[in-house]
Structure formats: structure tokens, C-alpha cells
PDB file of N, CA, C and O in Angstrom, chain B, residues numbered from 101:
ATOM      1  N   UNK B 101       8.710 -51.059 -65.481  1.00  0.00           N
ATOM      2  CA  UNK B 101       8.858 -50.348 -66.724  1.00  0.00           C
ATOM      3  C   UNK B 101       8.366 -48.903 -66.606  1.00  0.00           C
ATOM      4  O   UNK B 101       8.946 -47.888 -66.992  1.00  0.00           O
ATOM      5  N   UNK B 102       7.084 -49.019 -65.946  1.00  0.00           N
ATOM      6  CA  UNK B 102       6.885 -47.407 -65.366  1.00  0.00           C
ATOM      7  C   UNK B 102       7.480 -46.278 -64.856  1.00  0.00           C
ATOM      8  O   UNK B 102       7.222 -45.075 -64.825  1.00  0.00           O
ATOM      9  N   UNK B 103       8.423 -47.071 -64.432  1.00  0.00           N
ATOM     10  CA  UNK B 103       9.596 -46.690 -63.381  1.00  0.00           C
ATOM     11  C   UNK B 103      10.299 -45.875 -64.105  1.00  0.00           C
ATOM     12  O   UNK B 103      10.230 -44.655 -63.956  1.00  0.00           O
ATOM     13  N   UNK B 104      11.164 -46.532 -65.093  1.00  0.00           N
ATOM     14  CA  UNK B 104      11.743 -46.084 -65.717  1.00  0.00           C
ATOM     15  C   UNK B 104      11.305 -45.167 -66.403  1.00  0.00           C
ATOM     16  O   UNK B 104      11.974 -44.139 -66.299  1.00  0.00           O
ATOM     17  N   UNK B 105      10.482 -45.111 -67.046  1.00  0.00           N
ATOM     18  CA  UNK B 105       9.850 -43.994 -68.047  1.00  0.00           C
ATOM     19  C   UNK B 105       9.637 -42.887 -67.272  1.00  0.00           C
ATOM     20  O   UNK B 105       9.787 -41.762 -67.750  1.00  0.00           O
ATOM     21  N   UNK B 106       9.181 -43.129 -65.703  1.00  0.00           N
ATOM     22  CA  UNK B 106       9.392 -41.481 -64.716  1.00  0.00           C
ATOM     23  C   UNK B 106      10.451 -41.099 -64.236  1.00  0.00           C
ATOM     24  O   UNK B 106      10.485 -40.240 -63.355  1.00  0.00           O
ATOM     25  N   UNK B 107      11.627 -41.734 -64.785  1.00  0.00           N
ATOM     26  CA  UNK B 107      13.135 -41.740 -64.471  1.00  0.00           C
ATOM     27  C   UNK B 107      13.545 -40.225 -65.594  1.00  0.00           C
ATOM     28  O   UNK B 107      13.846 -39.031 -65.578  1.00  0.00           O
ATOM     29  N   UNK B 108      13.275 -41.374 -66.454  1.00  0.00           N
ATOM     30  CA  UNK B 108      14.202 -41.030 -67.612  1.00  0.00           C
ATOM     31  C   UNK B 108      12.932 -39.819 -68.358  1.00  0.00           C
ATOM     32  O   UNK B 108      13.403 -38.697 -68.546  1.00  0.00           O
ATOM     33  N   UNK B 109      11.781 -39.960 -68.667  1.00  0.00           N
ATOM     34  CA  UNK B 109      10.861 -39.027 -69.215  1.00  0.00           C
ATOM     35  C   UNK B 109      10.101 -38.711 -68.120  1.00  0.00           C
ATOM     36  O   UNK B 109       9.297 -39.617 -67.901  1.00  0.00           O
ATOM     37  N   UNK B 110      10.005 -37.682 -67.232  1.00  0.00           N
ATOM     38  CA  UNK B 110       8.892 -37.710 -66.439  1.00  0.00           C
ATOM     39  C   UNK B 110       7.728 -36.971 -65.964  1.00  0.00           C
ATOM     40  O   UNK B 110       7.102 -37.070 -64.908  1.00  0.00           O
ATOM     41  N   UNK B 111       7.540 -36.026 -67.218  1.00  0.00           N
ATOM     42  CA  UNK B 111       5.797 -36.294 -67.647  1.00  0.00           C
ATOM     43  C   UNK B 111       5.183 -37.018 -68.147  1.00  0.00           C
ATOM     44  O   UNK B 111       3.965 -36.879 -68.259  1.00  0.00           O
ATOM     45  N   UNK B 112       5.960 -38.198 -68.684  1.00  0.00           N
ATOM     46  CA  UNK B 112       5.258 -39.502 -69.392  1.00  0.00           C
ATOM     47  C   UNK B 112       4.527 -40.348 -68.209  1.00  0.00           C
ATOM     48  O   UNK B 112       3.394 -40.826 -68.158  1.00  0.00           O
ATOM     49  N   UNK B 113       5.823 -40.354 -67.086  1.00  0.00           N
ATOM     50  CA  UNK B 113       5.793 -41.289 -66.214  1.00  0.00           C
ATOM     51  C   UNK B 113       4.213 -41.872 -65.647  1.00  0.00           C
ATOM     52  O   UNK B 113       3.770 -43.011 -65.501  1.00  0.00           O
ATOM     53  N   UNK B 114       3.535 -40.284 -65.378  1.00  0.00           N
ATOM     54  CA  UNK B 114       2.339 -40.167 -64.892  1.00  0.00           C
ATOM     55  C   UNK B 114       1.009 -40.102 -65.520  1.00  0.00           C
ATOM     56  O   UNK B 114      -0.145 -40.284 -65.132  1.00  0.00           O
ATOM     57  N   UNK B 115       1.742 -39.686 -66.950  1.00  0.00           N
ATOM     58  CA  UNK B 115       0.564 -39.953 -68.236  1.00  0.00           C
ATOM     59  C   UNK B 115       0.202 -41.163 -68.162  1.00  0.00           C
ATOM     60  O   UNK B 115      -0.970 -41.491 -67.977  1.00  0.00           O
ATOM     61  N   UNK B 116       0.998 -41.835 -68.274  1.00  0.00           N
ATOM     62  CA  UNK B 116       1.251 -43.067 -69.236  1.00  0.00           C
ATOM     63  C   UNK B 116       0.634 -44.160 -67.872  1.00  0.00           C
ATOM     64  O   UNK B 116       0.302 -45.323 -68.101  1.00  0.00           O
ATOM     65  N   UNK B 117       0.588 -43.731 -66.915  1.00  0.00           N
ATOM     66  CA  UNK B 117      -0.094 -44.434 -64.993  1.00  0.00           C
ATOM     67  C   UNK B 117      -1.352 -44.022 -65.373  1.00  0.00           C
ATOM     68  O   UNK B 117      -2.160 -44.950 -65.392  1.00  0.00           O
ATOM     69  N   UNK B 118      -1.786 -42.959 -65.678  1.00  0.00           N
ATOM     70  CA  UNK B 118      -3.239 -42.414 -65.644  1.00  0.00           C
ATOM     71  C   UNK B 118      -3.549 -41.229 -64.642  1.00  0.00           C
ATOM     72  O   UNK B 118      -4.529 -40.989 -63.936  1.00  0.00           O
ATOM     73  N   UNK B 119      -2.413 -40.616 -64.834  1.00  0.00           N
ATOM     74  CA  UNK B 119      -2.461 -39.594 -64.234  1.00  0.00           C
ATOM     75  C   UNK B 119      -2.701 -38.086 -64.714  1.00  0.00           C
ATOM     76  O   UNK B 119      -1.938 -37.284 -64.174  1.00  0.00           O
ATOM     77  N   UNK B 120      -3.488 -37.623 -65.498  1.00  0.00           N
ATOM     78  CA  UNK B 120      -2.849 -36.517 -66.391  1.00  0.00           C
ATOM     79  C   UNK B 120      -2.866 -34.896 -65.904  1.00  0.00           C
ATOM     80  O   UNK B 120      -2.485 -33.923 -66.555  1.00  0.00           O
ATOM     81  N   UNK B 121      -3.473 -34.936 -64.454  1.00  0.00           N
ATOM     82  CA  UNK B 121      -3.154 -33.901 -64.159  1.00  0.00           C
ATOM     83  C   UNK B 121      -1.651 -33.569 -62.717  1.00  0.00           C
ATOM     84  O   UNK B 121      -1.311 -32.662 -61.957  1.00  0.00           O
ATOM     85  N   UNK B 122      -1.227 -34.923 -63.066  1.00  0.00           N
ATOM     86  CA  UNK B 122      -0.137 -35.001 -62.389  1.00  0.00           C
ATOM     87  C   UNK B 122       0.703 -34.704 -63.256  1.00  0.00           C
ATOM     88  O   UNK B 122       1.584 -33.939 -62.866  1.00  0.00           O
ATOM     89  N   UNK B 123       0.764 -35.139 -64.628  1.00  0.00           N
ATOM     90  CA  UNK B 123       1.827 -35.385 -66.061  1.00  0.00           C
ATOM     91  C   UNK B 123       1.932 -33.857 -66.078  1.00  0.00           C
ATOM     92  O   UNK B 123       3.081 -33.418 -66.019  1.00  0.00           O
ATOM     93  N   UNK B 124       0.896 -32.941 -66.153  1.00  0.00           N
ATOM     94  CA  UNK B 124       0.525 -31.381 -66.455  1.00  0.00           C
ATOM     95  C   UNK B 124       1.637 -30.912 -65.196  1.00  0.00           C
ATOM     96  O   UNK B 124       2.802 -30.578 -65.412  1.00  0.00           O
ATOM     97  N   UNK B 125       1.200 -30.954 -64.288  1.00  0.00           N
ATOM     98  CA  UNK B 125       1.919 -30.313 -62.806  1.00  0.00           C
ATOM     99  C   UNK B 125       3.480 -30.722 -63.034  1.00  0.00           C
ATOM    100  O   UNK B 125       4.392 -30.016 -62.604  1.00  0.00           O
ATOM    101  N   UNK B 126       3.709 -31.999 -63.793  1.00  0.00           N
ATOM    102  CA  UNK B 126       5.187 -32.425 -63.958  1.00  0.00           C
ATOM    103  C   UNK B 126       6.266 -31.712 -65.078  1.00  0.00           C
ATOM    104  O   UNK B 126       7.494 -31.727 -64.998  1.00  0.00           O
ATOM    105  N   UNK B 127       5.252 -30.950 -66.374  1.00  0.00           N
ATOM    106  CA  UNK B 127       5.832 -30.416 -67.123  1.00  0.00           C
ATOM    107  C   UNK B 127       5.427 -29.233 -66.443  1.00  0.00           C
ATOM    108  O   UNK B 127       6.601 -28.868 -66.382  1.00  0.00           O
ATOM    109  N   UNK B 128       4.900 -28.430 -65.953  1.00  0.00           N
ATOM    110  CA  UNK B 128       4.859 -26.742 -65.534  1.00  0.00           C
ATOM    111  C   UNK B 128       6.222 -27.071 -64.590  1.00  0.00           C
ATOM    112  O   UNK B 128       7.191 -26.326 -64.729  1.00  0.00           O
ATOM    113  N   UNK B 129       6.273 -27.902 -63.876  1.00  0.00           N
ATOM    114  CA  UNK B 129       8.021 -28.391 -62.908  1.00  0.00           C
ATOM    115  C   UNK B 129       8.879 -28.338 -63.681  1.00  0.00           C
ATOM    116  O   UNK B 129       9.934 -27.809 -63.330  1.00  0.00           O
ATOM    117  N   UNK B 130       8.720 -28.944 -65.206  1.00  0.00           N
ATOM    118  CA  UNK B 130      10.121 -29.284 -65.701  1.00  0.00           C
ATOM    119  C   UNK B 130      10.092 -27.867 -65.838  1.00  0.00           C
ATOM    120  O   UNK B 130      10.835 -27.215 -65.104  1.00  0.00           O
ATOM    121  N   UNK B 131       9.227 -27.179 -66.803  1.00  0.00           N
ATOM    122  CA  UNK B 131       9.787 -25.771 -67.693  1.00  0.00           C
ATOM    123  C   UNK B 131       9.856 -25.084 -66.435  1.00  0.00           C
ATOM    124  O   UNK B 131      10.790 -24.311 -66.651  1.00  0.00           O
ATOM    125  N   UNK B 132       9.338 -24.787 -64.853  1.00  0.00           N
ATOM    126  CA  UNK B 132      10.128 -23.737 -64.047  1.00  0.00           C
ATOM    127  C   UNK B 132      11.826 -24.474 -63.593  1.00  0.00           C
ATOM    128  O   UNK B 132      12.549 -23.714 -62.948  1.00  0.00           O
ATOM    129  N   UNK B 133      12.312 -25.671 -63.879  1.00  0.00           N
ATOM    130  CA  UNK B 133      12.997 -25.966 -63.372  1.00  0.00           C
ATOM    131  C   UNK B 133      14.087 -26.063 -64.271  1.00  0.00           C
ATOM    132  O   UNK B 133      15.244 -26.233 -63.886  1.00  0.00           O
ATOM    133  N   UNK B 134      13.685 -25.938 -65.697  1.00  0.00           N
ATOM    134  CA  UNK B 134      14.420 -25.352 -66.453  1.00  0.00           C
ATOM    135  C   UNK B 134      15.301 -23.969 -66.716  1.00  0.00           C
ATOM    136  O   UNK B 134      16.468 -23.719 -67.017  1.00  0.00           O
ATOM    137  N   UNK B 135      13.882 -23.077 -66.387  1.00  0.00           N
ATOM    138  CA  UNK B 135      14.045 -21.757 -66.352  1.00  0.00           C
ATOM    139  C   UNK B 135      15.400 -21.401 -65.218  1.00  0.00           C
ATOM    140  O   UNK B 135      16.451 -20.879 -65.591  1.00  0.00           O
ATOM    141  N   UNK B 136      15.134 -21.766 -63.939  1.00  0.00           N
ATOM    142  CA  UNK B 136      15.777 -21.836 -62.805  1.00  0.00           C
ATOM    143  C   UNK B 136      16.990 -22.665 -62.580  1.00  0.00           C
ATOM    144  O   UNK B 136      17.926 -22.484 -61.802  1.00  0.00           O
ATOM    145  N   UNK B 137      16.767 -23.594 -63.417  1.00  0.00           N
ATOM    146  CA  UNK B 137      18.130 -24.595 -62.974  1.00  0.00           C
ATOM    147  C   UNK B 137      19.107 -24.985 -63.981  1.00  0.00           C
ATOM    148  O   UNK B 137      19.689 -26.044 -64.216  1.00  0.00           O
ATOM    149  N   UNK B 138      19.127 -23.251 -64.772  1.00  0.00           N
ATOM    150  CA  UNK B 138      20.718 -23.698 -65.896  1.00  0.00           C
ATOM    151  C   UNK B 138      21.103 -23.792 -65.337  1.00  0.00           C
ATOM    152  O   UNK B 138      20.959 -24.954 -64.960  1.00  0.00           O
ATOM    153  N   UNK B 139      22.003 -23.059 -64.499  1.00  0.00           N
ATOM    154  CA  UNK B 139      23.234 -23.300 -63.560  1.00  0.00           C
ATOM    155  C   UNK B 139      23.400 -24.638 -62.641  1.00  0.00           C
ATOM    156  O   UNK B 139      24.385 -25.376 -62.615  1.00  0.00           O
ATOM    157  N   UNK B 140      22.087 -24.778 -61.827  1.00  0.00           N
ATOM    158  CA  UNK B 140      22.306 -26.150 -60.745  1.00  0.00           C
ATOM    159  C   UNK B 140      21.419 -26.799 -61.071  1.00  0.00           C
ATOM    160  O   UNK B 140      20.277 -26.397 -60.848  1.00  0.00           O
ATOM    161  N   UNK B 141      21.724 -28.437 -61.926  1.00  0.00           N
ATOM    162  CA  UNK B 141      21.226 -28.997 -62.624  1.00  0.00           C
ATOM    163  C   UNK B 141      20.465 -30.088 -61.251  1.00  0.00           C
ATOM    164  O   UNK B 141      19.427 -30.621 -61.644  1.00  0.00           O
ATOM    165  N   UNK B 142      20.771 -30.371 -60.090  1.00  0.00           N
ATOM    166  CA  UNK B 142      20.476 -31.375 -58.960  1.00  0.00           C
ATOM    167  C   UNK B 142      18.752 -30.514 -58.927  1.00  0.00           C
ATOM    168  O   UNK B 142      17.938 -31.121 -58.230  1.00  0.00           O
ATOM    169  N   UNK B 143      18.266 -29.326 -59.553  1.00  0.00           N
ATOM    170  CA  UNK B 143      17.045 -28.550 -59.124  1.00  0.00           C
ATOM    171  C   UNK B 143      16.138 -29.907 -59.989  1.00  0.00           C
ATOM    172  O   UNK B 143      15.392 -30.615 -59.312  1.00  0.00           O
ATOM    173  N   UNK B 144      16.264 -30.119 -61.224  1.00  0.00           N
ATOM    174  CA  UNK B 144      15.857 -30.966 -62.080  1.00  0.00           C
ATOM    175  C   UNK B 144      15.457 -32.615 -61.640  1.00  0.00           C
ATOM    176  O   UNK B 144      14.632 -33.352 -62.180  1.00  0.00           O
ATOM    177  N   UNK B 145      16.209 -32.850 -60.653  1.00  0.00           N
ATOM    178  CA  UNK B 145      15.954 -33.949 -59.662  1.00  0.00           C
ATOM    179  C   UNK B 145      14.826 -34.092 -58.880  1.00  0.00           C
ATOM    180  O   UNK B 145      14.430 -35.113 -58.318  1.00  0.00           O
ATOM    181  N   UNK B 146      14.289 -32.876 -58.888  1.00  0.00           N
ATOM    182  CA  UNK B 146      12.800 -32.628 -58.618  1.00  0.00           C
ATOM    183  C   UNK B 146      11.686 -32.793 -59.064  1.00  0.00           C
ATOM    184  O   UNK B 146      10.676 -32.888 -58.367  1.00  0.00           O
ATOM    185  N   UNK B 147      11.743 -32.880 -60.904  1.00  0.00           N
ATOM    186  CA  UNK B 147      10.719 -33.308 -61.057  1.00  0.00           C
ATOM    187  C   UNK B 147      10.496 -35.098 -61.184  1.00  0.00           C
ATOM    188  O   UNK B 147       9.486 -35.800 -61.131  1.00  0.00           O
ATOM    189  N   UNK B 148      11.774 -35.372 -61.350  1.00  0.00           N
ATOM    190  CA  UNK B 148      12.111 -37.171 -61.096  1.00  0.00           C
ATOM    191  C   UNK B 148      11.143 -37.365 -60.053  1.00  0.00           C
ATOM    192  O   UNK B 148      10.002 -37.825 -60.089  1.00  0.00           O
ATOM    193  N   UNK B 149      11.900 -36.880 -59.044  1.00  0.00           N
ATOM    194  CA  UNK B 149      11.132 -37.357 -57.774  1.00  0.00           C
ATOM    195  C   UNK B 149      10.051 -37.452 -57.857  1.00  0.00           C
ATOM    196  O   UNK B 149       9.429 -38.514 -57.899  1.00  0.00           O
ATOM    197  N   UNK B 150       9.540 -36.190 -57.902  1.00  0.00           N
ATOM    198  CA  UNK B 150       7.563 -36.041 -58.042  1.00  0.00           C
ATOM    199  C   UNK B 150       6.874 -36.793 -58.931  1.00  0.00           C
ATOM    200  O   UNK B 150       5.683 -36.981 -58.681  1.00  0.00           O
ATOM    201  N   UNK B 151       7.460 -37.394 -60.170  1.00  0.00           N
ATOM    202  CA  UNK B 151       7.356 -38.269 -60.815  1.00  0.00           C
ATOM    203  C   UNK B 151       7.544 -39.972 -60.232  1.00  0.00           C
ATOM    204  O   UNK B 151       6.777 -40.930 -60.322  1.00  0.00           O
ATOM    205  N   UNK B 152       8.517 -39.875 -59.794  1.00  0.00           N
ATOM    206  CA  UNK B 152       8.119 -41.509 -59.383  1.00  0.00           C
ATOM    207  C   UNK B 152       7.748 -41.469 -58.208  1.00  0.00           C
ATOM    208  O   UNK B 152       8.025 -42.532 -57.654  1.00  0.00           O
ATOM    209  N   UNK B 153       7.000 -40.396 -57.211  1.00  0.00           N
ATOM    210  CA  UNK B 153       6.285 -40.330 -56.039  1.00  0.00           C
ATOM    211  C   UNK B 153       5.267 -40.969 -56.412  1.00  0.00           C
ATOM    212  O   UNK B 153       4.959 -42.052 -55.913  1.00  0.00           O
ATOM    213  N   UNK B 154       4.299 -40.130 -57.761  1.00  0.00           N
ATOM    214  CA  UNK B 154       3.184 -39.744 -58.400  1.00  0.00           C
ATOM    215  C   UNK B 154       3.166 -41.228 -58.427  1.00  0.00           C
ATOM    216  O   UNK B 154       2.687 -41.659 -57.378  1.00  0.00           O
ATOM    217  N   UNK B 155       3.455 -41.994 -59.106  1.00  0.00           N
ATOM    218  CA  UNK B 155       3.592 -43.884 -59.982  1.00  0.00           C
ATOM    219  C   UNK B 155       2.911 -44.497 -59.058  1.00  0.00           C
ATOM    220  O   UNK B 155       1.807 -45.040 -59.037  1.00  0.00           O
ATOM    221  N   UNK B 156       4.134 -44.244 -57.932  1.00  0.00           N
ATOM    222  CA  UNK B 156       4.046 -45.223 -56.670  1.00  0.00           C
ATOM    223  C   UNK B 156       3.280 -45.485 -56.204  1.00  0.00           C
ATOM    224  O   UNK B 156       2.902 -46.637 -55.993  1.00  0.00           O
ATOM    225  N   UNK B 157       2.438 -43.791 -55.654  1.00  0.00           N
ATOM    226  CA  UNK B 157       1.527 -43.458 -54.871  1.00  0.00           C
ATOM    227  C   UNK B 157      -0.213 -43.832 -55.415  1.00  0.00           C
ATOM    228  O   UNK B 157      -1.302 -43.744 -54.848  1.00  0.00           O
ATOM    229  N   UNK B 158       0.110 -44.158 -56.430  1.00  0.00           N
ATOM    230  CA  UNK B 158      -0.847 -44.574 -57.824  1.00  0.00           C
ATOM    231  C   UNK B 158      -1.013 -46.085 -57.841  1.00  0.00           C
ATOM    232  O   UNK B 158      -2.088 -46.680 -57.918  1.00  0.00           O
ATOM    233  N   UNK B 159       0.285 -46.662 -57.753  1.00  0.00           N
ATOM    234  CA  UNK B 159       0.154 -48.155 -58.343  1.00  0.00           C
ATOM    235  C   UNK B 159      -0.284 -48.829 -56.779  1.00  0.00           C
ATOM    236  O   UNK B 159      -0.597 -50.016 -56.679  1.00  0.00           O
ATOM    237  N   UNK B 160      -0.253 -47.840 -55.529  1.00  0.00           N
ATOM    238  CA  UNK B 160      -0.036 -48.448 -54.212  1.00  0.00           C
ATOM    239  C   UNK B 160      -1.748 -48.534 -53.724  1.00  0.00           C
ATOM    240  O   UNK B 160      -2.375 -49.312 -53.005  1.00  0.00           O
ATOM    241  N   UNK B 161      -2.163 -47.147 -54.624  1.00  0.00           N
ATOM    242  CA  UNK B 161      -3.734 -47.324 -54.101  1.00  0.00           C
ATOM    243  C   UNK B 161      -4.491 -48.322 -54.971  1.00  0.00           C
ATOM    244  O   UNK B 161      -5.571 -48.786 -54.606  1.00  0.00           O
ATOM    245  N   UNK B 162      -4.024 -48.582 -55.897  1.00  0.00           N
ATOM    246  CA  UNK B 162      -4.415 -49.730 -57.321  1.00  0.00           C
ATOM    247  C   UNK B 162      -4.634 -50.791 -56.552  1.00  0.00           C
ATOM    248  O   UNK B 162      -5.728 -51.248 -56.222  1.00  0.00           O
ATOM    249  N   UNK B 163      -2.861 -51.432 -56.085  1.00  0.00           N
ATOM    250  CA  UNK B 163      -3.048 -52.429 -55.092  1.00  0.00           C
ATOM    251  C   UNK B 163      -4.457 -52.375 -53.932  1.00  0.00           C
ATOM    252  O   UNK B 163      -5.281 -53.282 -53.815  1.00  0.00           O
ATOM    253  N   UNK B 164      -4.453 -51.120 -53.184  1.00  0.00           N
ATOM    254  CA  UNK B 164      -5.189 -51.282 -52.248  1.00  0.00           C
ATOM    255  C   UNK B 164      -6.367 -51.786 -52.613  1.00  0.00           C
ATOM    256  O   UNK B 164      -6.853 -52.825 -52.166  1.00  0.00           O
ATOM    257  N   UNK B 165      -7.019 -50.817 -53.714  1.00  0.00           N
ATOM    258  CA  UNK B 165      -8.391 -51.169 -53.912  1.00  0.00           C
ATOM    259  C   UNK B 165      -8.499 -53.021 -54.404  1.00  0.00           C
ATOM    260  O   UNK B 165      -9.335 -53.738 -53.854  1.00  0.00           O
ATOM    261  N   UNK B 166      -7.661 -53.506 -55.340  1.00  0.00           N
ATOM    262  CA  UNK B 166      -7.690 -54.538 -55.428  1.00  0.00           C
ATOM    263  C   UNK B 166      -8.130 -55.660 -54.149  1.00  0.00           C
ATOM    264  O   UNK B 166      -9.116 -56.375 -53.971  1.00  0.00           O
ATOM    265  N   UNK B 167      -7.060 -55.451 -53.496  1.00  0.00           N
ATOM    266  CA  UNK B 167      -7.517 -56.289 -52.082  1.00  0.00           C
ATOM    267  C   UNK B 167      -8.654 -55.707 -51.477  1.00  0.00           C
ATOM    268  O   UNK B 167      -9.138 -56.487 -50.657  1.00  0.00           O
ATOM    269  N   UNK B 168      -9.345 -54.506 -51.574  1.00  0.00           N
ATOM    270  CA  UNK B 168     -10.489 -54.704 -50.889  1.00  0.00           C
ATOM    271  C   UNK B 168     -11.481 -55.096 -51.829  1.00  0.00           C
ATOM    272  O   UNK B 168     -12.638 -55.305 -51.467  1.00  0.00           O
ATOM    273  N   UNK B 169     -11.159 -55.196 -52.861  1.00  0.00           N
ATOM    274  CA  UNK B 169     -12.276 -55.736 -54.037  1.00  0.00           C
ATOM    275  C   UNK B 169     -12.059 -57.109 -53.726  1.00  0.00           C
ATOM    276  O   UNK B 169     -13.169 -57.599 -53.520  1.00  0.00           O
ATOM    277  N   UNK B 170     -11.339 -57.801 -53.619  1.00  0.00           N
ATOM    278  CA  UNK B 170     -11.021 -59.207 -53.111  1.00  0.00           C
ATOM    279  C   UNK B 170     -11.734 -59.671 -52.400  1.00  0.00           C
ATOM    280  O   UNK B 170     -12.411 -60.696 -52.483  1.00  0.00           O
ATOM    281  N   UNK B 171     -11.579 -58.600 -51.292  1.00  0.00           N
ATOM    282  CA  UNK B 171     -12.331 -59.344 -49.514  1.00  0.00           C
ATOM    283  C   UNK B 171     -13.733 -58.974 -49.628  1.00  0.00           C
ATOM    284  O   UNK B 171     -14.473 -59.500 -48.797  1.00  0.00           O
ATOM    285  N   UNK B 172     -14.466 -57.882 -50.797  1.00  0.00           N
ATOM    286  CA  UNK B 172     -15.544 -57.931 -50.482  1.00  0.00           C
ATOM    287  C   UNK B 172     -16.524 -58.964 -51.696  1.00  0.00           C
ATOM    288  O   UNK B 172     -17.749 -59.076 -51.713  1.00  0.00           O
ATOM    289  N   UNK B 173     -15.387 -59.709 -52.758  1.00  0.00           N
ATOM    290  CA  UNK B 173     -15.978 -60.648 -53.390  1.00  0.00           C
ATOM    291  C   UNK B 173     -16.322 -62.004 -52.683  1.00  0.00           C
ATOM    292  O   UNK B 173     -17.300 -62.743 -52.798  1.00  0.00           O
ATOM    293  N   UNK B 174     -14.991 -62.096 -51.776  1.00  0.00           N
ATOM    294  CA  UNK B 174     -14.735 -63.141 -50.988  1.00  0.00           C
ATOM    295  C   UNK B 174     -15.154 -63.613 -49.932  1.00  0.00           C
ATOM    296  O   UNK B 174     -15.571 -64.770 -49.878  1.00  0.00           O
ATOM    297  N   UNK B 175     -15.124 -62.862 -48.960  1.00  0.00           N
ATOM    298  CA  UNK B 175     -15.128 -62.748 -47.538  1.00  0.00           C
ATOM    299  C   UNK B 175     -13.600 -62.528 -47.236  1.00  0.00           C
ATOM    300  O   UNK B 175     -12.580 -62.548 -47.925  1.00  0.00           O
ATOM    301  N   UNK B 176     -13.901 -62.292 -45.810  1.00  0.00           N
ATOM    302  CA  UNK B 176     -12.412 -62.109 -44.697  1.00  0.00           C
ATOM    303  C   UNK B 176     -11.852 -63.865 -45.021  1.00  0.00           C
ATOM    304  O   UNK B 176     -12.476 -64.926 -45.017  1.00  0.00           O
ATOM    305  N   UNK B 177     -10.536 -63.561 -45.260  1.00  0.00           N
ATOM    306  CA  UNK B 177      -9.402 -64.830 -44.732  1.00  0.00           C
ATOM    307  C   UNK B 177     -10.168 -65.467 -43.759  1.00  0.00           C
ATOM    308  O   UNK B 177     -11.164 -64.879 -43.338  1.00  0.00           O
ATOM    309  N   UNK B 178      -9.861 -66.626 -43.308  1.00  0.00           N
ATOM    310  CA  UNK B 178     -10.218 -67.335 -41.912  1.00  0.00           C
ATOM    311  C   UNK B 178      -8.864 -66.750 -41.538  1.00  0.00           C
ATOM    312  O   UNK B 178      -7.890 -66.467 -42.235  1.00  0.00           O
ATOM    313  N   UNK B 179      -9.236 -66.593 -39.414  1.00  0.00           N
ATOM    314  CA  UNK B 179      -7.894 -66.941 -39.143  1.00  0.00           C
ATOM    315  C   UNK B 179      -8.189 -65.494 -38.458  1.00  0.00           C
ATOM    316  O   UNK B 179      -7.300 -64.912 -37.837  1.00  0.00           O
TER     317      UNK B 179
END
């Protein structure tokens, strides 16, 4: 669902993750990419991107820490 929202809105994308100085960096992108990209609208594809980089790169270290919060509640797996 995140996904989408950095698709389709994407200074939300990173707000709305917990990102807010990514959300900030995503709207100063949109309005230069506005400014710059009446004519070639594919410039605007840029802040998509950086937007669902931002999510990813977010939800991937989430994961990480999780599993090491795991192994240090737990112990190591056998094996």
C-alpha cells in the first residue's frame, strides 16, 4: 500500500514511512521538476523513483533490525 502512495503521491510516500526529511527532498524534486519538466514529462519519473527507493530502502533496514532484534532475544538458529 506504501507502494502505491510513492507511485501515485510521492511526497506522501516517505512521510507517511517515516521519513520526513526524505518527503521534504521529494517535494523540492517535484517543484524543480516541475519548473524544468513542462516540456519532458519522463523528468517527473524522478521523483517516483526516489520515492519508492526512499520506502524500500526504509522498510529493508526495518526488516534488518528486526532480525537482529530476534537473534539477540533469542540466540543464533542451531545449525
Amino acid at each position: 500500500m506504501i507502494y502505491l502512495l510513492a507511485v501515485f503521491v510521492p511526497p506522501l510516500g516517505p512521510l507517511f514511512n517515516g521519513q520526513p526529511f526524505s518527503a521534504i527532498f521529494n517535494v523540492v524534486l517535484t517543484v524543480f521538476c516541475l519548473i524544468l519538466g513542462l516540456d519532458f514529462n519522463l523528468v517527473l519519473l524522478a521523483v517516483t523513483v526516489h520515492a519508492l527507493i526512499a520506502v524500500h530502502m526504509k522498510r529493508e533496514q526495518r526488516m534488518y533490525w528486526e532480525v537482529v532484534e530476534a537473534i539477540r532475544r533469542h540466540g543464533v538458529p542451531p545449525g
